[in-house]
C-alpha positions in Angstrom: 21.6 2.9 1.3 19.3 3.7 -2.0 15.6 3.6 -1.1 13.3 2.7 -3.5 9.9 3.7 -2.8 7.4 1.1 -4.0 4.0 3.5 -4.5 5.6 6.8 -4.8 1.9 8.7 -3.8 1.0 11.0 -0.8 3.5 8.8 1.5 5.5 7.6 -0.5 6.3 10.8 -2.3 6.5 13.1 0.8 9.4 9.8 2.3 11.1 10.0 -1.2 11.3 13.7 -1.2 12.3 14.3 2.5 15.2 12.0 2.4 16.0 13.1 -1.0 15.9 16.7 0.0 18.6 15.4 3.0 20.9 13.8 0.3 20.2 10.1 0.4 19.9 8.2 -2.8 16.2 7.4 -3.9 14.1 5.9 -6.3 10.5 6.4 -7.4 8.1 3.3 -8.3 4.7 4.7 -9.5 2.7 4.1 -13.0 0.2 5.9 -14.9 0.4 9.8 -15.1 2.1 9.8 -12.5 5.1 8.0 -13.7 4.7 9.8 -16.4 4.6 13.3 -15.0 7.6 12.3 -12.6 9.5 11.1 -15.5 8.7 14.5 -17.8 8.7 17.1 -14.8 10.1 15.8 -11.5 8.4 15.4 -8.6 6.6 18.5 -7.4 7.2 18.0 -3.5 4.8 21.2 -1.7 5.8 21.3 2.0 5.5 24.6 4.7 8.6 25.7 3.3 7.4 26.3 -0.4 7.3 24.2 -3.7 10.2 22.1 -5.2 11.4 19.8 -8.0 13.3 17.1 -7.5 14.2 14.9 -10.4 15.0 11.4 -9.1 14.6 8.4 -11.0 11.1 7.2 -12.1 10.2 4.0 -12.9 7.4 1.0 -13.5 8.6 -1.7 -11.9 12.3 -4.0 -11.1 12.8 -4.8 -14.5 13.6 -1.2 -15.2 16.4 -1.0 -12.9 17.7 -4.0 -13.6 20.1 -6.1 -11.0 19.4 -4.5 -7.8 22.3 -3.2 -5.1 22.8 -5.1 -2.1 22.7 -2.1 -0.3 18.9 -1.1 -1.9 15.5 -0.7 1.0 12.8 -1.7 -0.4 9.7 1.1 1.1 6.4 -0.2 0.5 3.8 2.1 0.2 1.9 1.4 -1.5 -2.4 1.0 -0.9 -2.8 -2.5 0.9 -4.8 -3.8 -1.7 -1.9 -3.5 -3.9 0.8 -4.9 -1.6 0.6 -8.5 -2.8 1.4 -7.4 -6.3 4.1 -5.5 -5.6 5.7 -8.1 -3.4 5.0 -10.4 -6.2 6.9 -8.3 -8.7 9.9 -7.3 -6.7 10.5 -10.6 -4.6 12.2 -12.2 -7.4 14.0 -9.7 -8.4 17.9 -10.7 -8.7 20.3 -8.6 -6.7 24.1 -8.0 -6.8 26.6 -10.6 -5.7 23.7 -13.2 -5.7 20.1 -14.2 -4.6 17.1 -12.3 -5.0 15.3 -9.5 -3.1 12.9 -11.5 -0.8 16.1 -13.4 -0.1 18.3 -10.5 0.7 16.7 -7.0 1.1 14.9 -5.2 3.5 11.1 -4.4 2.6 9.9 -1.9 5.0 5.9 -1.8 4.9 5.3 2.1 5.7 1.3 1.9 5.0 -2.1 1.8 6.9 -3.2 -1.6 8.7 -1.8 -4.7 9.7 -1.8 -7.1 6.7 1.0 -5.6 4.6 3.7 -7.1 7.1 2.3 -10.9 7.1 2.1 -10.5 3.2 5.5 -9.7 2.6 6.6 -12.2 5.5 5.4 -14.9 3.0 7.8 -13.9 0.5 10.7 -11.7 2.2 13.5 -13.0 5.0 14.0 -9.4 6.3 10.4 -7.0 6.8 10.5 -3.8 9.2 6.8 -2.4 9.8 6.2 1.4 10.7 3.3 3.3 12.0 3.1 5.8 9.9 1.9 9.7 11.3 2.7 11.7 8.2 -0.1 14.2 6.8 0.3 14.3 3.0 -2.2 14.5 -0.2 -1.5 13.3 -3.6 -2.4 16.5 -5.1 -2.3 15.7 -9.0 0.3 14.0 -11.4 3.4 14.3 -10.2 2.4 16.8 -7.5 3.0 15.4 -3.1 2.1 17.6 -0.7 3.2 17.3 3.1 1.8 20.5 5.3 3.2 19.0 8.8 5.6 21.3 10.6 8.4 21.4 11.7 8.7 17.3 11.4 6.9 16.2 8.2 5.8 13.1 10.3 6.9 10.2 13.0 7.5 7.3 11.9 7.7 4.3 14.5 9.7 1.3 13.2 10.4 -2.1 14.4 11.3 -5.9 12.6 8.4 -8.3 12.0 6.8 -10.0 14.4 9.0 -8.4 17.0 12.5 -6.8 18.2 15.5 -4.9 16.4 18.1 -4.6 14.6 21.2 -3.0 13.2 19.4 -2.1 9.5 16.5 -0.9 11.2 18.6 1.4 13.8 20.2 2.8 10.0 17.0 3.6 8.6 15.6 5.2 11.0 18.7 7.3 11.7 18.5 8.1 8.1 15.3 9.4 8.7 16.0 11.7 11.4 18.4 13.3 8.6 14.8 14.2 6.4 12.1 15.8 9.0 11.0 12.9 10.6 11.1 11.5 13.8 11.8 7.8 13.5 11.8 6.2 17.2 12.8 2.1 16.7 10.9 0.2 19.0 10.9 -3.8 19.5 6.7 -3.7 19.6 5.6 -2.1 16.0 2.7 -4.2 15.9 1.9 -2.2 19.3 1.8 1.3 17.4 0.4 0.1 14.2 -2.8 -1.6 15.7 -3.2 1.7 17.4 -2.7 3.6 14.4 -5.6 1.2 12.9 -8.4 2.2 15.4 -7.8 5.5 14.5 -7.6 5.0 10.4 -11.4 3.2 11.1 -12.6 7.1 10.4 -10.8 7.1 7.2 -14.4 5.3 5.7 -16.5 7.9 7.3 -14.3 10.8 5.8 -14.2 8.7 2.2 -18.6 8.5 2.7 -18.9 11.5 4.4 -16.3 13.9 3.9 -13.8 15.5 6.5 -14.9 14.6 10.2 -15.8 18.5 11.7 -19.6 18.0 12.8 -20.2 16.6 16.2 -22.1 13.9 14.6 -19.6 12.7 12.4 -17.3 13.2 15.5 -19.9 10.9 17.7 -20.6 8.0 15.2 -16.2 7.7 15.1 -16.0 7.2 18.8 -18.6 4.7 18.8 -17.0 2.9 15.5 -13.9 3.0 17.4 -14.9 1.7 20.4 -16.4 -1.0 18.3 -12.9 -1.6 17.3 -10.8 -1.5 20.2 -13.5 -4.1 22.0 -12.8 -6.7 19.1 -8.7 -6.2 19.6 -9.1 -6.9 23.6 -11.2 -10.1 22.5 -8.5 -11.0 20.8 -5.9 -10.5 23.3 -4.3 -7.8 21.0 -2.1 -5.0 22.5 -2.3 -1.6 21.1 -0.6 2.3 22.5 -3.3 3.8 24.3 -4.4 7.5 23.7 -2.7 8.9 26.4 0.7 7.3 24.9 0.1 8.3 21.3 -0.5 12.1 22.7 2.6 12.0 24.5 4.7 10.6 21.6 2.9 13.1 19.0 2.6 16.0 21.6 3.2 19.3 19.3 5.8 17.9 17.1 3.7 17.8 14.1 1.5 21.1 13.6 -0.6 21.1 10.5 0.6 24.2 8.0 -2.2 24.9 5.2 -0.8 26.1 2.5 -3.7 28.3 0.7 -5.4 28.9 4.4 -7.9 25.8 4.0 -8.8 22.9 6.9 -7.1 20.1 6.6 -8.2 17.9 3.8 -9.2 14.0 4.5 -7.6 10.7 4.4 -6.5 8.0 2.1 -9.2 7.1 1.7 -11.5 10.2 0.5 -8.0 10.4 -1.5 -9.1 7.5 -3.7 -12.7 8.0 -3.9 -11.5 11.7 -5.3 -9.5 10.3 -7.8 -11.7 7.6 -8.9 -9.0 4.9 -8.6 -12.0 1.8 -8.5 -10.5 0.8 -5.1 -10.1 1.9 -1.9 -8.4 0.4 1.9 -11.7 -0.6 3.7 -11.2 -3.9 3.1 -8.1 -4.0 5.7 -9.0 -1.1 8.2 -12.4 -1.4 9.1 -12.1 -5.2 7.5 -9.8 -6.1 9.9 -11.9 -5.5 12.7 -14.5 -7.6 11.1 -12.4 -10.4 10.4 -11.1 -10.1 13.8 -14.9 -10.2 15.2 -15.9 -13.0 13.4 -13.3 -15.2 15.0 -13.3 -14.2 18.4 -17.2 -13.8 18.5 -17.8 -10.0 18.9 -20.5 -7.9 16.4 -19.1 -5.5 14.2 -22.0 -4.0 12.6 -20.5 -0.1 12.7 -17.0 -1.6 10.7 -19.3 -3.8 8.8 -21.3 -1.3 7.6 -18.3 1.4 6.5 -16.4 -1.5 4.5 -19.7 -1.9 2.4 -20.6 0.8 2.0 -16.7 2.7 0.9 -16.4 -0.6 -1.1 -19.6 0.0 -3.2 -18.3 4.1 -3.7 -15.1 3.0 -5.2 -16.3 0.3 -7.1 -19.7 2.6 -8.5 -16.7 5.5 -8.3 -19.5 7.8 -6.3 -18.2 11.3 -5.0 -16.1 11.4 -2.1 -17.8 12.4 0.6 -21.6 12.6 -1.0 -23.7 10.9 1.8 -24.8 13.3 4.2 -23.7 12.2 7.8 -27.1 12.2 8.9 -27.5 9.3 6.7 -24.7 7.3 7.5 -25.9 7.5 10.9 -29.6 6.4 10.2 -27.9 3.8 8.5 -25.3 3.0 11.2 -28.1 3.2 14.2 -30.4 0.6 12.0 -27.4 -2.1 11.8 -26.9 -2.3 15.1 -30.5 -2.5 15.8 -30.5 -5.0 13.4 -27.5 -7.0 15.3 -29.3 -6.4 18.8 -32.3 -7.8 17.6 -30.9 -10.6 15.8 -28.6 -11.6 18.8 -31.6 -11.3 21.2 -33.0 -14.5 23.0 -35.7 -16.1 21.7 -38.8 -16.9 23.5 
């Protein structure tokens, strides 16, 4: 199979170059300096191991490829606020032998959240979700760095809404040939709400830089918490702790590469660069969404999806509000939500 990585950043990148690196055929979908350092220079791929170049194909969009194979995967990574676009683009795009992409190729949705996989069920017969445990950093232009060790990440996939299936078995055997565990289950949706409650930290990193300070470490559990009380409103099953543990144990062991912490998420990723957008909207926004029709408060998600939307949109420094703040701030919306809830006299 060729696998054409839709987002070719931090995750997309580190999947591209991994099963590149194992010999499978790939393809890199990115724009900007990015394109146009991968096009010029390669792709820079920084693992435990040392640097690397590896000079796949770079390009913009379908029409640059032209017909696509009936063999091609369609990996979606990228940012969920761009996933609509992308399907958009590639959906129609005609592919060998007849019909068109949504019609006949498997998009697998490797990204943060829950939304990707009912937006590209609106367009595409065939979409596989994964929960996605891979450290990496879009370093600069053309430059993916992945410091786990010795698997890069683990990867759990699955079809959507539910079950198996021979493509899916493929993949994630293909996987296993690049550094990554790739364990096919017939519940994704299990492991990826999971993987949400823990991405609901990825707006306090993005406000408030890396989470290292028992503060910052406190005001998580209780936005969590916040969180998982909203998905058992809504009758929504998600791995517990104890399960994630076991399935990570020590498999992935974070490798610095210049002797530094471990940087922050996504998110902090795009507030750094200044892209003008960032995830909130479908991590913490999800919970929100998911309050508001079931009837539970969410003034701690609430809060962080404001407040990370109003740093990329006025482009503010990642991390810049002291955690003291955003707990003041935190403490006085739930007040706020108490006292507002509160029975009248």
């Amino acid at each position: 199979m060729r696998y054409v990585i839709i987002g070719a950043g931090a995750v997309g990148g580190a999947v591209g170059g991994r099963l590149a690196e194992a010999g499978h055929e790939v393809v890199l979908v990115a724009r900007g300096a990015h394109l146009a350092a991968l096009r010029a220079d390669g792709l820079r791929f920084v693992t435990p191991e040392g640097p690397r170049t590896h000079r796949l194909p770079a390009v913009d969009g379908p029409e640059a490829l032209g017909e696509l194979r009936a063999d091609d995967v369609l990996v979606l990574t990228v940012k969920t606020q761009d996933s609509e676009a992308a399907l958009r683009d590639w959906g129609p795009s005609p592919v060998a032998g007849g019909g068109t992409a949504a019609e006949r190729l498997p998009v697998v949705c490797a990204q943060n959240g829950v939304e990707s996989r009912r937006l590209a069920l609106r367009r595409f017969r065939r979409v596989y979700g994964v929960c996605v445990w891979l450290p990496a950093t879009f370093v600069d232009p053309g430059v993916v760095a992945a410091p786990g060790s010795p698997l890069t990440g683990i990867l759990h996939l699955g079809r959507v809404p539910h079950g198996t299936d021979d493509t899916v078995r493929r993949i994630a055997a293909e996987l296993e040939t690049a550094r990554f565990e790739a364990p096919v289950v017939p519940d994704v949706a299990r492991w990826q709400y999971a993987k949400l409650l823990g991405n609901l930290a990825n707006a306090i990193e993005a406000v408030s830089g890396v989470l290292t300070g028992e503060e910052g470490l406190a005001l998580f559990a209780r936005v969590r918490a916040e969180g998982a009380a909203v998905l058992d409103a809504a009758g929504i099953a998600y791995a517990g702790e104890e399960e994630q543990s076991r399935a990570r144990a020590d498999k992935i062991t974070f490798k610095p590469f210049d002797g530094s912490e471990r940087g922050a998420g996504s998110s902090w990723q795009s507030l750094h660069r200044g892209t003008g957008t960032i995830e909130a909207d479908y991590l913490n926004g999800e919970i929100a969404l998911l309050g508001r029709l079931h009837g539970v408060p969410t003034p701690l998600n609430d809060l962080l999806q404001r407040l990370a939307n109003t740093f990329a949109r006025e482009r503010r420094a990642a991390g810049s509000m002291p955690v003291t703040e955003l707990v003041r701030l935190a403490d006085e919306a739930v007040a706020f939500v108490q006292e507002e809830r509160a029975p009248r006299p």
